[in-house]
C-alpha positions in Angstrom: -9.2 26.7 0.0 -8.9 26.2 -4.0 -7.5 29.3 -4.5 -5.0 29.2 -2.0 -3.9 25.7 -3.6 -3.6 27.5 -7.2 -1.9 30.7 -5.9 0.8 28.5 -4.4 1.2 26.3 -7.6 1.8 29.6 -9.6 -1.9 31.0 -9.9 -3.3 29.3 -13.0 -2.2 25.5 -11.8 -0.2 25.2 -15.2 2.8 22.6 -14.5 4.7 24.6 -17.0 5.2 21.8 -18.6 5.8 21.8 -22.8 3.4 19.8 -24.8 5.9 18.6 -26.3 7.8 16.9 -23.4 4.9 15.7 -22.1 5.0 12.3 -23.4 8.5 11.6 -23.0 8.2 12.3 -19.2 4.8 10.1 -19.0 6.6 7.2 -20.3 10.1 7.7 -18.0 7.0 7.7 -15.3 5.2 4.6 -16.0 9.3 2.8 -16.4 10.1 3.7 -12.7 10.3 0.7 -10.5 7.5 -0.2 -8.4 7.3 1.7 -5.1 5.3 0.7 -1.7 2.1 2.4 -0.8 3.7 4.3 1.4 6.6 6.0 -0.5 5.7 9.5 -1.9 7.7 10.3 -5.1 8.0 14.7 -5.9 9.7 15.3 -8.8 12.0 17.9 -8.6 12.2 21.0 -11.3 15.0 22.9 -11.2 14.4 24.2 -7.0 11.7 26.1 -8.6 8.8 24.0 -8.0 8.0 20.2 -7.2 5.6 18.2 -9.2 3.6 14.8 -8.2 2.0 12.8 -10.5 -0.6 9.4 -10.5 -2.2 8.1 -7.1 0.7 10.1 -4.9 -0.7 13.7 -6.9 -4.3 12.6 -6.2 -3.9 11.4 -2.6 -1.8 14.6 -1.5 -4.4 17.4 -3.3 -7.5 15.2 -1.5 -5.7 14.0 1.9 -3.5 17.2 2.1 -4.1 20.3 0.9 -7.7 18.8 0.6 -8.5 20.0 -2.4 -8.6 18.5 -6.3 -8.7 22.4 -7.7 -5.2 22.2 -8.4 -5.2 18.4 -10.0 -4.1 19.0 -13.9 -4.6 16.3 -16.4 -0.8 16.0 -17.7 -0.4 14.5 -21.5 -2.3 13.8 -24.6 -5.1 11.5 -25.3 -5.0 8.3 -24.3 -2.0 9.1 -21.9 -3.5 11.6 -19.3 -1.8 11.4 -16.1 -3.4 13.2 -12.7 -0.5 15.9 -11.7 -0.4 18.2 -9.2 2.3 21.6 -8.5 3.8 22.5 -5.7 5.4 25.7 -4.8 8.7 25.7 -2.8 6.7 26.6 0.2 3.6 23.8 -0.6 6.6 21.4 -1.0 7.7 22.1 2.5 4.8 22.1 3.9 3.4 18.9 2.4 6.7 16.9 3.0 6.3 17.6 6.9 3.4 16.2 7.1 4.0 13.4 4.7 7.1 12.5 6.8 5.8 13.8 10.3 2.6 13.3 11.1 1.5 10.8 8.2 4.8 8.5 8.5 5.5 8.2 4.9 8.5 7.7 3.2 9.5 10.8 0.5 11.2 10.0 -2.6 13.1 13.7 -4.1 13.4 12.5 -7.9 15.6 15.1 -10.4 16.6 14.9 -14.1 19.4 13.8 -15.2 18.8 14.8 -19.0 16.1 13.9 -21.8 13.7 12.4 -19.0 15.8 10.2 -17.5 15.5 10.1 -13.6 17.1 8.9 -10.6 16.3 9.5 -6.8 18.3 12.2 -5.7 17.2 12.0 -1.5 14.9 9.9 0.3 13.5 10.7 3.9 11.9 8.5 6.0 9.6 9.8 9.5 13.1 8.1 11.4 15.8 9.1 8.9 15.1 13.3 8.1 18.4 13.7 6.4 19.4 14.6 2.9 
């Protein structure tokens, strides 16, 4: 099952991510309000791929796609953060059953510039709209 989970994420797991970026983006992370247990925040890149990071990137590779193969370590020392990649199709796939069978709520997060983010769509298992 591992390599299926990396051959979606775009074979080698890498988050294609700059070093260089990374820090800004873990500290817009840690900012964002507080969210409920149950609320699922993907981070949208560009319609090319999805990314989750903290407790929702660890609970989706082990609940999920059950699987950690795919987890990545995102940041420098001393601010590692457990992030996972998701294809277009993973995204789909995961969001149905976030929203369908597992009844939690999906937060779509998208830049708007230099790491700043806002909530773009939210879905809940009664409300499937964008």
């Amino acid at each position: 099952m591992a390599s299926a989970v990396e051959e979606d994420t775009g074979g080698d797991g890498d988050l294609k991510l700059e070093s260089s970026t990374d820090r800004g983006f873990i500290e817009s992370f840690l900012s964002l309000p507080a969210k409920s247990d149950v609320v699922i925040r993907l981070f949208d890149r560009g319609g090319e791929y999805y990314t989750l990071h903290g407790g929702d990137a660890v609970m989706v590779a082990q609940e999920i796609l059950r699987s950690t193969a795919a987890l990545k370590q995102f940041g420098g020392e001393g601010h590692k953060l457990p992030s996972l990649g998701l294809s277009k199709n993973l995204f789909e796939r995961v969001a149905r059953e976030l929203l369908l069978i597992r009844l939690y709520r999906v937060e779509i997060w998208q830049s708007s510039g230099s790491n700043r983010w806002s909530p773009a769509y939210t879905a809940s298992p009664g409300n499937l709209q964008a």
